[in-house]
MIDOPA-991000 format. One record per residue (C-alpha): x, y, z. Coordinates in steps of 0.2 Angstrom, whole numbers, always signed. Layout:
N
PT      x      y      z
PT      X      Y      Z
...
END
This chain:
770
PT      x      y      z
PT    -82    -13   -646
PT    -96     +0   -647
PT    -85    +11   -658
PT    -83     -2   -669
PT    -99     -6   -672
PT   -107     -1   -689
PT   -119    +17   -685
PT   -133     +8   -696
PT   -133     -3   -681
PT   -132    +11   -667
PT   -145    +21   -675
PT   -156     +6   -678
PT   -155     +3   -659
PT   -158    +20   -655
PT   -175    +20   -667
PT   -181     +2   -661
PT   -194     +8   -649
PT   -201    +16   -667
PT   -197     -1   -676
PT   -205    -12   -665
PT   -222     -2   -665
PT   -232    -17   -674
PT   -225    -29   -660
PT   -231    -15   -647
PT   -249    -15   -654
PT   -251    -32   -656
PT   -245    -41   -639
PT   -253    -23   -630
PT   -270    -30   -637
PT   -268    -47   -633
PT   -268    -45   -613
PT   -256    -43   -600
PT   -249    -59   -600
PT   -243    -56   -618
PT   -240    -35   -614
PT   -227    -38   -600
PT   -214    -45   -610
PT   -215    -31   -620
PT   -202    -22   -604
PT   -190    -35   -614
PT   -186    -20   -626
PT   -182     -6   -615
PT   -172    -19   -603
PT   -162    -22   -617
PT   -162     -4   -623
PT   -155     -2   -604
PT   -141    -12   -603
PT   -134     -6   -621
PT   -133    +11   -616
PT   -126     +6   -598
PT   -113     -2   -609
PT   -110    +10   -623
PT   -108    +22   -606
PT    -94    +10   -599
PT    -87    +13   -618
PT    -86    +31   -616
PT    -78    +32   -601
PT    -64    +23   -607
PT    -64    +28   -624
PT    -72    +44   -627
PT    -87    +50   -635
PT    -94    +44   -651
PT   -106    +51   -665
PT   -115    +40   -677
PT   -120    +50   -693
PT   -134    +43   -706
PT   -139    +50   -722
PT   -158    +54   -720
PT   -162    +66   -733
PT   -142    +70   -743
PT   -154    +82   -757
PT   -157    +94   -740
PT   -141    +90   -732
PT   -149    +82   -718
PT   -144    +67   -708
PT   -148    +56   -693
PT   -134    +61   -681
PT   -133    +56   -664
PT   -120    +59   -650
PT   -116    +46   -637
PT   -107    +55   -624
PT   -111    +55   -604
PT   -125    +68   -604
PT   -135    +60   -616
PT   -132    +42   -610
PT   -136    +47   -593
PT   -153    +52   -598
PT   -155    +37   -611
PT   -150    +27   -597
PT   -166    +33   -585
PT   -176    +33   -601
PT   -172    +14   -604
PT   -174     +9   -586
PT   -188    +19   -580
PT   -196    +12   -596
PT   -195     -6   -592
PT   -205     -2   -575
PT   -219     +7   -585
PT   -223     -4   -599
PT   -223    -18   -584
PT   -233     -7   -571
PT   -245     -3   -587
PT   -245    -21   -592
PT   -258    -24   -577
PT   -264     -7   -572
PT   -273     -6   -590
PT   -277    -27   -590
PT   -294    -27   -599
PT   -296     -7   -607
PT   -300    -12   -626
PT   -285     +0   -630
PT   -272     -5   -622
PT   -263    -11   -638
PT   -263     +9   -644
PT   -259    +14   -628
PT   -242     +5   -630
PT   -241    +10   -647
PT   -240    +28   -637
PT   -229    +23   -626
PT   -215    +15   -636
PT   -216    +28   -647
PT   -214    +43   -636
PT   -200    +33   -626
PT   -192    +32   -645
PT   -193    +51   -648
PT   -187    +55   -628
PT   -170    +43   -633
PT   -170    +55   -651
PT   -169    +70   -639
PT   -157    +67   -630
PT   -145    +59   -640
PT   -146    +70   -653
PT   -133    +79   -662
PT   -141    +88   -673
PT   -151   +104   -669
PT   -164    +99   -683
PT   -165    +82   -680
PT   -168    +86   -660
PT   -181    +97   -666
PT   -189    +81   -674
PT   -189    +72   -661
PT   -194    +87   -650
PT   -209    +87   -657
PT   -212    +68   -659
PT   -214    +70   -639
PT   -225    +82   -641
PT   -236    +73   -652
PT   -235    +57   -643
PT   -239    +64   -626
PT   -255    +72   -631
PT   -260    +55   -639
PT   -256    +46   -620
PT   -262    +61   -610
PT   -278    +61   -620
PT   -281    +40   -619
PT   -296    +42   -609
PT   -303    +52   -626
PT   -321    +50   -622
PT   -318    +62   -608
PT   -319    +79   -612
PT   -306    +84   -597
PT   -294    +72   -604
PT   -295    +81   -622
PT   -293    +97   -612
PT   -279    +92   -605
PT   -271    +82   -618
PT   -273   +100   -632
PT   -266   +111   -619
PT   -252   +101   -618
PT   -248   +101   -636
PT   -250   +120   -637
PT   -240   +127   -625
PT   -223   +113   -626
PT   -227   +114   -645
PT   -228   +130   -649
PT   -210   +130   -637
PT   -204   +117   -650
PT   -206   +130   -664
PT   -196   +143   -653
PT   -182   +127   -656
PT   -186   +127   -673
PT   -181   +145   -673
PT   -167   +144   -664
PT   -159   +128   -672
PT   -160   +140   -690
PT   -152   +154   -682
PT   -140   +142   -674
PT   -135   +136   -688
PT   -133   +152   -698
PT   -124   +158   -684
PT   -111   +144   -683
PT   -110   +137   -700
PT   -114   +121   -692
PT   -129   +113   -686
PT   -120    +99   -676
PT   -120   +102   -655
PT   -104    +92   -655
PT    -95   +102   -667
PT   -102   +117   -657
PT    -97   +111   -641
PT    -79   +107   -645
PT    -75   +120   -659
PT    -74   +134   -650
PT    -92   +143   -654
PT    -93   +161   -655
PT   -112   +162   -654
PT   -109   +174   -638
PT   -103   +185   -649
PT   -114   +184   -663
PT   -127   +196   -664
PT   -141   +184   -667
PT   -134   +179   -648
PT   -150   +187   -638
PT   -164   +180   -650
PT   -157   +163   -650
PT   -154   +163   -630
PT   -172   +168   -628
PT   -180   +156   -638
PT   -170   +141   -633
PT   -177   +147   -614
PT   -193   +148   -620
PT   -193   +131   -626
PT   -184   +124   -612
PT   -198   +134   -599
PT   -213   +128   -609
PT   -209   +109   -610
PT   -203   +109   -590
PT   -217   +119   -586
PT   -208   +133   -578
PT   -218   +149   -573
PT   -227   +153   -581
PT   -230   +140   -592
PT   -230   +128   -576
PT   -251   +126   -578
PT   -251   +111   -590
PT   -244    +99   -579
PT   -258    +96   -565
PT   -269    +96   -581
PT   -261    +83   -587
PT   -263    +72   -572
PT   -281    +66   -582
PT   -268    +54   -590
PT   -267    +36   -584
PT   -255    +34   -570
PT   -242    +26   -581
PT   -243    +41   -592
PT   -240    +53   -577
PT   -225    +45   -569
PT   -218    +40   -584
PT   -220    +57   -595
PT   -221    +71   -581
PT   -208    +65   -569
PT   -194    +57   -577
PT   -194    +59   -596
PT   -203    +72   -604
PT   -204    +87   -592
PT   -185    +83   -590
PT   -181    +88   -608
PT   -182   +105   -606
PT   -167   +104   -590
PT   -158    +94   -604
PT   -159   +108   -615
PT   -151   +120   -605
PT   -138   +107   -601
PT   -136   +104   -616
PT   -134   +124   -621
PT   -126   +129   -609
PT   -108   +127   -615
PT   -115   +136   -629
PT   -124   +151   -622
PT   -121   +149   -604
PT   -110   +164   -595
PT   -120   +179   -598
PT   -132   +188   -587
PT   -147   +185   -599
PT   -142   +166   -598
PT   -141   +164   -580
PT   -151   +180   -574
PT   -167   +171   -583
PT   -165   +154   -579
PT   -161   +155   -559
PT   -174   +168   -559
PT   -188   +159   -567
PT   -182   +143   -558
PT   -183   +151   -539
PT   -201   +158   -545
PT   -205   +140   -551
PT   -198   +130   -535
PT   -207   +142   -523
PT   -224   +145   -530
PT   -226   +127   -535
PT   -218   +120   -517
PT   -234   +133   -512
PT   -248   +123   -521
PT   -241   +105   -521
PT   -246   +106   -499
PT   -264   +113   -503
PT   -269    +98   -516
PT   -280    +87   -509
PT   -278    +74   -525
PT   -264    +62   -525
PT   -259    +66   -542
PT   -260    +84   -541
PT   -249    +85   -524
PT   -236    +74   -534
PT   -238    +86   -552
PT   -235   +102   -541
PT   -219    +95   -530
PT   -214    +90   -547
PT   -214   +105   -557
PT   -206   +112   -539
PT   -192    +99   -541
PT   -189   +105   -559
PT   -187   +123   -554
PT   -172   +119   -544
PT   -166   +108   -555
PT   -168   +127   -569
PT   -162   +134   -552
PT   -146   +124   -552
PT   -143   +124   -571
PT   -144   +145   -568
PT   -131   +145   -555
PT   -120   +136   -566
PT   -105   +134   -557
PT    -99   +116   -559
PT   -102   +113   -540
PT   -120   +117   -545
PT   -120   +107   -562
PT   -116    +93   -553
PT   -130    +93   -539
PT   -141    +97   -553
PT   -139    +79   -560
PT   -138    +72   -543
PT   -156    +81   -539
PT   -164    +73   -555
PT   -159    +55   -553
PT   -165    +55   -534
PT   -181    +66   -538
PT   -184    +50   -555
PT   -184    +37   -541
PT   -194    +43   -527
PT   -206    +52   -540
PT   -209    +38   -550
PT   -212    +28   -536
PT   -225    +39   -529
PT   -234    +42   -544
PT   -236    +23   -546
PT   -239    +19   -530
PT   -254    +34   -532
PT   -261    +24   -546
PT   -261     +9   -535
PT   -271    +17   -525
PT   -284    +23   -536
PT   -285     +6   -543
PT   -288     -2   -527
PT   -299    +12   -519
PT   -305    +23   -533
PT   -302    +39   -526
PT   -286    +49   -525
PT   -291    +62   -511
PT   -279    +61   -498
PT   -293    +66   -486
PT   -301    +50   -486
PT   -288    +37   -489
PT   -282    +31   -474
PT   -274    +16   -466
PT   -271     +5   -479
PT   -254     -2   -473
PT   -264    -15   -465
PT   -273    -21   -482
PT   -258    -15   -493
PT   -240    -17   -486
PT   -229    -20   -500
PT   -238     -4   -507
PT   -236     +4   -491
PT   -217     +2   -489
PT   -211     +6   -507
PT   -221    +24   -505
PT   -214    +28   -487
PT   -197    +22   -493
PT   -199    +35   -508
PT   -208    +47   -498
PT   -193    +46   -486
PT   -182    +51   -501
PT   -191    +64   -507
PT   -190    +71   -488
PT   -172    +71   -486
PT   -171    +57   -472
PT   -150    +53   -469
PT   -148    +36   -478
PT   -159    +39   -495
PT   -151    +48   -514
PT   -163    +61   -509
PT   -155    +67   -493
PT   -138    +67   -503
PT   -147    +76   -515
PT   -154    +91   -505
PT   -137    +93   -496
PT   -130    +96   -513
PT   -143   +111   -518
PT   -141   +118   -502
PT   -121   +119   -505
PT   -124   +123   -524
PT   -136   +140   -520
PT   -126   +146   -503
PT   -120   +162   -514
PT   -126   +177   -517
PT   -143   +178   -526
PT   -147   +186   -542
PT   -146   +204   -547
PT   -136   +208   -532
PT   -150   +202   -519
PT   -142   +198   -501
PT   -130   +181   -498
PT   -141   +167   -492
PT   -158   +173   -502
PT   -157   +159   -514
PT   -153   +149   -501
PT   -166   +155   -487
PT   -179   +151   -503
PT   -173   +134   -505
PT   -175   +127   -488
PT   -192   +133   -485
PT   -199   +127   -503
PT   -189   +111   -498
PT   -198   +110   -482
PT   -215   +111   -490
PT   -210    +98   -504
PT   -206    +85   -490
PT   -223    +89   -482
PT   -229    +86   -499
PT   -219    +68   -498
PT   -225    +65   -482
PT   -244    +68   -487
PT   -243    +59   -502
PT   -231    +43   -497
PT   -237    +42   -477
PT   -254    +51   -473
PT   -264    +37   -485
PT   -258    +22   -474
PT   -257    +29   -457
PT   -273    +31   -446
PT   -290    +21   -444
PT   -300    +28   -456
PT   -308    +17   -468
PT   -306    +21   -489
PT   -320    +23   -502
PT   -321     +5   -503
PT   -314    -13   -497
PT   -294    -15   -501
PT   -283    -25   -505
PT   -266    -29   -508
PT   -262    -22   -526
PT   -257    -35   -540
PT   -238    -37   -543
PT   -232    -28   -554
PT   -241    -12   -547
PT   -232    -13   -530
PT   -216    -22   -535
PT   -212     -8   -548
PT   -214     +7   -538
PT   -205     -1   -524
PT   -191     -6   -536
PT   -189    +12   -540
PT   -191    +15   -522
PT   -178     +3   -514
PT   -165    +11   -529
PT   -167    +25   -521
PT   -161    +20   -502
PT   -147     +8   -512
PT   -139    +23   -521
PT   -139    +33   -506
PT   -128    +21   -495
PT   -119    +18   -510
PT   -119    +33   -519
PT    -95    +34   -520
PT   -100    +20   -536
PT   -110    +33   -546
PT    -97    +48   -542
PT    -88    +41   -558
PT   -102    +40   -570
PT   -110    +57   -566
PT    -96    +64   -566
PT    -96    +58   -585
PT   -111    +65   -589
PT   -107    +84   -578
PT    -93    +86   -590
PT   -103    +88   -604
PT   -110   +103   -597
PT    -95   +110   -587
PT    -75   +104   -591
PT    -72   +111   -574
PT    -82    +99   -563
PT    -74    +97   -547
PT    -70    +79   -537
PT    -87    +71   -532
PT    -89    +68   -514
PT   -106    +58   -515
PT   -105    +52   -496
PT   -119    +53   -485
PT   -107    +60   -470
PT    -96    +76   -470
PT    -93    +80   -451
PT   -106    +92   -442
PT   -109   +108   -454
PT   -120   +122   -458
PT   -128   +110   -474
PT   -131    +95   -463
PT   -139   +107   -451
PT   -149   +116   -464
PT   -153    +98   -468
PT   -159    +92   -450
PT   -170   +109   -451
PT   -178   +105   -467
PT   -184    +90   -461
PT   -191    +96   -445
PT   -200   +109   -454
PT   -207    +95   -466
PT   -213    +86   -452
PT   -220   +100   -444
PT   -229   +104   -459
PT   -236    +85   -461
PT   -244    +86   -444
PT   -252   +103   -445
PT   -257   +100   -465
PT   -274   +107   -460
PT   -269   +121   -453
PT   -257   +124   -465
PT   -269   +121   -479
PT   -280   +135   -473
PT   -268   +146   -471
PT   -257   +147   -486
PT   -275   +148   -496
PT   -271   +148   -518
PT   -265   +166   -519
PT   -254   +162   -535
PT   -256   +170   -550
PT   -270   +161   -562
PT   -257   +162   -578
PT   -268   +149   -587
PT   -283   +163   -588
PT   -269   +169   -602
PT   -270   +154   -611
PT   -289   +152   -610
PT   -291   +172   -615
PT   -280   +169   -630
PT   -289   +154   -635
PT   -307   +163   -634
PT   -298   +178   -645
PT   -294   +165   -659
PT   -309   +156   -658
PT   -317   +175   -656
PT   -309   +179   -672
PT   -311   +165   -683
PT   -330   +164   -680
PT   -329   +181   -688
PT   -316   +179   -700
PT   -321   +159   -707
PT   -339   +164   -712
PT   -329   +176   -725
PT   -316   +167   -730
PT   -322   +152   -731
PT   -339   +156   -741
PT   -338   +140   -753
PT   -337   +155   -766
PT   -324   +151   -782
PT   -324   +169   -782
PT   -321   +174   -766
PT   -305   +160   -766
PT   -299   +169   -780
PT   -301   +186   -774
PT   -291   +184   -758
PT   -278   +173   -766
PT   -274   +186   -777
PT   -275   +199   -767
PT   -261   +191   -755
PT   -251   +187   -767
PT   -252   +205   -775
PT   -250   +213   -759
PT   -236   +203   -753
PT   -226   +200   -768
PT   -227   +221   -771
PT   -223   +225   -754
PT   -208   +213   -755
PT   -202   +221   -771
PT   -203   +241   -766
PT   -196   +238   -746
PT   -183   +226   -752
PT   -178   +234   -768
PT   -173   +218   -778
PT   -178   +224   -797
PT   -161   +223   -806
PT   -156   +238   -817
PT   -164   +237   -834
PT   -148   +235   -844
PT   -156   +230   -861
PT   -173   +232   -873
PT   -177   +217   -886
PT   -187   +230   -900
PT   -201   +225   -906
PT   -208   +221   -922
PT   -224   +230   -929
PT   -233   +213   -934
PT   -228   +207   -914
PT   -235   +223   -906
PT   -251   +224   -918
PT   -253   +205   -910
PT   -249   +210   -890
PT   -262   +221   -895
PT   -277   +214   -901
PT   -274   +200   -886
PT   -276   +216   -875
PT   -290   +226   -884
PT   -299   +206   -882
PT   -297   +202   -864
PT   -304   +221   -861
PT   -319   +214   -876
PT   -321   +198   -862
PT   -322   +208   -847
PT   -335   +219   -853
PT   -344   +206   -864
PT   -364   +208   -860
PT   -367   +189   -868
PT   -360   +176   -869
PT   -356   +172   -886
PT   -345   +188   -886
PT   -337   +184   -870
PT   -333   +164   -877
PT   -326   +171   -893
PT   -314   +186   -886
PT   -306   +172   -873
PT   -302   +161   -889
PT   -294   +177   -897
PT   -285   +181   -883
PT   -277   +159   -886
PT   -276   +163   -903
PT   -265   +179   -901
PT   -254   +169   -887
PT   -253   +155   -898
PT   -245   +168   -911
PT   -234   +173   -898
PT   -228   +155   -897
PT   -226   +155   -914
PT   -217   +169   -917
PT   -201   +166   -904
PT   -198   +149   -910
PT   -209   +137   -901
PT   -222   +127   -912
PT   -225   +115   -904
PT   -232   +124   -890
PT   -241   +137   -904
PT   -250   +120   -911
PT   -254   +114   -892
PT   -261   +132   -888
PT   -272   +133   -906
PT   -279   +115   -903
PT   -285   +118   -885
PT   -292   +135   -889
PT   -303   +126   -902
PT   -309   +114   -892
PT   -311   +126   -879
PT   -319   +139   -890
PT   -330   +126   -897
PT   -336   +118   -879
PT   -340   +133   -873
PT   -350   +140   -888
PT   -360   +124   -887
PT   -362   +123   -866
PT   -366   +142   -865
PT   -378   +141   -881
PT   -389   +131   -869
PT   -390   +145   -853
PT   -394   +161   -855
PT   -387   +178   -856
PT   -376   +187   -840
PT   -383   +193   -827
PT   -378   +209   -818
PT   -375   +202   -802
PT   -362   +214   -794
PT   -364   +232   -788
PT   -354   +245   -794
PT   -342   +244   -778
PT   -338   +229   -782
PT   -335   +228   -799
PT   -323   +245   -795
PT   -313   +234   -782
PT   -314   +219   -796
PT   -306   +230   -808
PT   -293   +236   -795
PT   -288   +221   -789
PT   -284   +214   -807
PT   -277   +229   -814
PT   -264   +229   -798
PT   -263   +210   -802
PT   -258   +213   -822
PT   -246   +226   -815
PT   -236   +217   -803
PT   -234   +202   -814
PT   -228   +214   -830
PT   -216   +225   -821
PT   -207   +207   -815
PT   -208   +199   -832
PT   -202   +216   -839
PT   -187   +215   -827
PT   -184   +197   -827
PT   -182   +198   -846
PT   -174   +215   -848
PT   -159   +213   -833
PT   -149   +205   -844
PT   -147   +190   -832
PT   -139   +174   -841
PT   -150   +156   -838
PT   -145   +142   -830
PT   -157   +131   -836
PT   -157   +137   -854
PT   -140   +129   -855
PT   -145   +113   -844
PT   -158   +109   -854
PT   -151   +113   -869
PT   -136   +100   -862
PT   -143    +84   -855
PT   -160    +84   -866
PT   -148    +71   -879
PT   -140    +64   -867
PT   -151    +59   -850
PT   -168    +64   -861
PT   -163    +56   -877
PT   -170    +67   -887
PT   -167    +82   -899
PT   -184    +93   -894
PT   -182   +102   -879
PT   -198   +105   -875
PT   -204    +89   -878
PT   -189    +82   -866
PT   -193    +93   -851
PT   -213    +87   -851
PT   -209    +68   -853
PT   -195    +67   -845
PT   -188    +82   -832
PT   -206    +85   -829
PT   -210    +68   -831
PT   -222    +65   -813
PT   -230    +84   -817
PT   -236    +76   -836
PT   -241    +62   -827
PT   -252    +70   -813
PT   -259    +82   -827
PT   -266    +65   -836
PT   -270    +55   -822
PT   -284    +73   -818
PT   -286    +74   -839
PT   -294    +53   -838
PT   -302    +55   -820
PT   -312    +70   -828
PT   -315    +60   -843
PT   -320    +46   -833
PT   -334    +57   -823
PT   -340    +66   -838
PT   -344    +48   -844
PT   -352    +43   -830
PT   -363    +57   -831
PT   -370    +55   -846
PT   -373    +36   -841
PT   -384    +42   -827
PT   -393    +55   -836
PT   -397    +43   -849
PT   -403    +29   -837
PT   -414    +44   -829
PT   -423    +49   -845
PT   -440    +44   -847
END
């Protein structure tokens, strides 16, 4: 049935989060009775996409392809198949949860109608990502996360930390997103095709191609920028100034996952090489330790969750780097378990800032008495995250553990990717346990009174949080649908064995040891906090060092060029354009072979003449009178011109405006007096060079231009359709009214709005005269 509906109505569905903004803005505004059944959208959203993924299994996958711009070639082309399903699918779902949980957690703000505004918007660009099939169009909507994530990371505006935050952000994933740009061009080039499906199934080459290491390398460096990988890994705890919605939703299970879906996405296309899987393992490992290093010496909630997440989303680069389809497979497994229990934890933190007001895990402290629902769904998830037997998460880890057993990279020993994983995983579940456990045990009493949190603040997280305990003890149901979605990165995926018992083995005993060690670490978090002291490299001193060298230069470079100086505009605009159109032409060698000389009368010359002999009389003019009446010879003699090769129309246009022109300025210039010597020698030197180099550049094209001998197109276009679209028998006349009909228009529309001020001037300087 999906395939047969019409692809207006799949792309319509797809976009509806962007349709439905109005609707967004104005229940937001009206309170969160009215905001919560805005989750209505992304519920539905939900069980589409959980259908059209039933579809696919038995039917196969399906593209939808719209016409968006047919002038460029450009279209609206989306692929359903399982990989981009499986992520619409937690998009969707997740979704529904947020715009409920955010319904309450922002009840009174005066902006909560913008802030779902944000929201819906940027859930519409995540679904654009990820179902994508065009390399273009995903860089649309690529960016559109970028945009809208910076306007939710920066809601709190009037706070300078949130702004920060919220501008970093957009700098580092977006200038990733113009390394997609780049790539998706060369792609295409590459390929002769600009569709991921077409490129997946037609037996690409681009491995071969020699654009193959620039587009590897930017692809990664968009992927490493918008998952924070090192050493771009920096943004995210500064992005934890976002509303708690904002974090869980954006930085735990949509936007930071767009980069692992990038790779997935490549990696049927660029993955087996050294430089594909060599980088991304590499960077992953770095990422997955140094951020499993930070997350267990936080002391804020927020921050212990943004560092085990940017730690969970170097395994998951870990995994995609590996690449075997054992390892594809746990990398899917890992992101739907780490979705659950981080999305719970995140808003259960936000449930405790809005009962407590604080996040520091120092001082939060039994609360399962005052808050037990809260209590249960962030032990249930922190149990997850953990690895305890019964949960997603354990099933998870087991899988990593048997995806990375191998040799590491570059020849390092067997067991080193391995030994890496279990102790980052040990301090991760530390991080769960500190996080989900530490802020409801004990007797110590919070920064204020609590209470049980409303609602939809605990019953969200702990939906989220129970899903997480269901899939485990019935994870056999999902080894179908995954397996789906991991053969769209690898044909080759093995049988799914998603059980949580395998008989006694080194994994399950690699599991029993992780878990100790977290618990270990949990107890003695003190300890360990003053031991393993911040020794990791600072990387966001590079992006605050850049930053001041930009803002270095342009203090010194803005107060030149932009001087409020017409002359100084001019100046460098001709200048650029001198330098770069002359540099262009001798590197590149693109002057064609004169092949023929049009001769030249005596009458013309004597008149290319005396319009040379009076631009010179202008530029050296000491009045001016002198100066006014070379520029009208210098109309005049083009006028001639005009009148000689045929066109009188444009010979009478050319005469009437230099009268006028010649007229208004002999009566406006008769009224100031005489030029001034305002420039010093120097400058009129580096005038002079400037103009002449101008003058030179522009004849030797117009010399070549018209002596190559190339035939016109548009000589004979015009020439053709001028009686039949134009209606008319004067050319000239036809391509002004008509071909350049909009370019006439906006000419006369400035000709009457300088009329209409000249008037008004003199209105006002009549009414002023005594």
């Amino acid at each position: 049935m999906t395939h047969d509906v019409p692809q207006v109505v799949h792309v319509a569905i797809v976009l509806s989060p962007f349709i439905l903004l109005p609707v967004a803005g104005w229940l937001g505004g009206r309170g969160s009775g009215h905001a919560r059944f805005l989750a209505v959208v992304p519920a539905l959203l939900t069980a589409y996409f959980g259908f059209a993924y039933q579809q696919v299994r038995w039917r196969g996958a399906f593209a939808v392809d719209v016409p968006w711009a047919p002038g460029l070639g450009l279209s609206l082309s989306f692929n359903f198949d399982g990989l981009g399903l499986f992520f619409a699918i937690l998009i969707a779902a997740i979704g529904t949860l947020i715009v409920l949980y955010a319904s309450k957690y922002l009840e009174g703000h005066p902006d909560t109608g913008k802030f779902q505004v944000s929201l819906f918007a940027f859930m519409g660009a995540m679904l654009g990502v990820v179902l994508a099939d065009n390399v273009l169009t995903l860089f649309v909507f690529w960016e559109l996360t970028g945009f809208t994530s910076y306007l939710l990371i920066g809601f709190d505006h009037e706070k300078a930390e949130s702004r920060r935050a919220a501008l970093q952000a957009l700098l580092v994933t977006g200038g990733g997103g113009l390394a997609l740009l780049a790539a998706g061009i060369l792609i295409s080039n590459a390929a002769g095709t600009s569709s991921l499906s077409s490129l997946a199934t037609g037996g690409s080459s681009l491995r071969q191609h020699p654009a193959y290491v620039a587009i590897t390398v930017l692809i990664l460096l968009a992927a490493f920028t918008k998952s924070a990988q090192f050493p771009f890994h920096f943004w995210l705890p500064n992005a934890m100034q976002a509303p708690t919605p904002v974090s869980a939703y954006l930085h735990s299970a949509t936007m930071v996952k767009a980069g692992v879906y990038l790779i997935a996405r490549m990696t049927p296309l660029l993955g087996g090489t050294a430089l594909w899987s060599g980088s991304i393992t590499t960077v992953g490992a770095l990422t997955m330790v140094g951020a499993s290093y930070r997350a267990v010496q936080e002391t804020d909630l927020k921050r212990i969750l943004a560092y085990s997440t940017i730690g969970a989303l170097g395994v998951l680069m870990l995994l995609l780097g590996v690449g075997t389809p054992q390892a594809a497979t746990a990398a899917l497994v890992y992101l739907l378990a780490h979705a659950c229990y981080k999305g719970a934890l995140f808003l259960v933190a936000g449930a405790l800032e809005h009962e407590t007001g604080t996040r520091d895990v120092r001082i939060l402290a039994g609360l399962a008495r005052s808050m037990p629902r809260t209590a249960a769904a962030a032990m249930l998830a922190a149990a997850s995250m953990a690895g305890v037997p019964l949960f997603f998460g354990f099933i998870a880890k087991e899988r990593f553990y048997e995806s990375v057993g191998g040799a590491g990279p570059f020849g390092l020993p067997a067991g080193t990717l391995l030994s890496a994983a279990v102790i980052s995983s040990m301090l991760l579940g530390s991080a769960a346990f500190i996080a989900g456990v530490s802020p409801f045990l004990g007797r110590a009493t919070p920064a204020r009174e609590s209470h049980e949190a409303p609602t939809p603040l605990w019953i969200c997280p702990l939906v989220l949080a129970v899903a997480g305990l269901l899939i485990g003890v019935a994870a056999a149901v999902l080894e179908s649908p995954l397996a789906l979605a991991v053969g769209s990165i690898t044909p080759d995926a093995p049988p799914m064995n998603l059980n949580l018992w395998h008989g006694f083995s080194a994994t399950l005993l690699l599991s029993a040891l992780t878990l100790a060690g977290s618990v270990a670490f949990f107890i003695f978090r003190d300890q360990v906090r003053r031991v393993l002291r911040p020794k990791a490299l600072r990387t966001e001193r590079a992006y605050t060092g850049i930053l001041a060298g930009l803002d270095a230069i342009s203090r010194i470079a803005a107060p030149r060029l932009q001087s409020a100086s017409l002359r100084t505009y001019a100046l460098i605009v001709v200048t650029a354009g001198v330098v770069f159109v002359g540099s262009a032409l001798v590197v590149s060698r693109v002057l064609p072979t004169l092949s023929r000389w049009t001769p030249i009368a005596l009458h013309e010359g004597v008149v290319a003449g005396l319009i040379i002999a009076a631009a010179l009389s202008a530029a050296v003019a000491r009045s001016n009178m002198a100066a006014a009446l070379s520029l009208g010879v210098v109309g005049y003699g083009v006028a001639l011109i005009y009148g000689l090769f045929g066109a009188p129309d444009l010979a009478m246009t050319q005469f009437a405006v230099e009268t006028l022109t010649v007229v208004i300025f002999v009566l406006v210039f008769y009224q100031l007096r005489g030029f001034g010597d305002l420039s010093s020698p120097l400058v009129k030197a580096r005038d002079a060079i400037v103009a002449i180099a101008a003058g030179t550049v522009i004849t030797v094209l117009t010399l070549f231009i018209g002596a190559s001998g190339t035939t016109s197109r548009l000589s004979s276009y015009f020439a053709e359709m001028a009686p039949t679209s134009g209606h008319g028998r004067n050319i000239v006349n036809v391509i002004l009214v008509d071909f350049r009909g909009f370019d006439t228009l906006g000419e006369t529309t400035v000709l009457v709005t300088v009329a209409v001020g000249v008037r008004a001037l003199l209105l006002i300087g009549r009414e002023r005269r005594p």
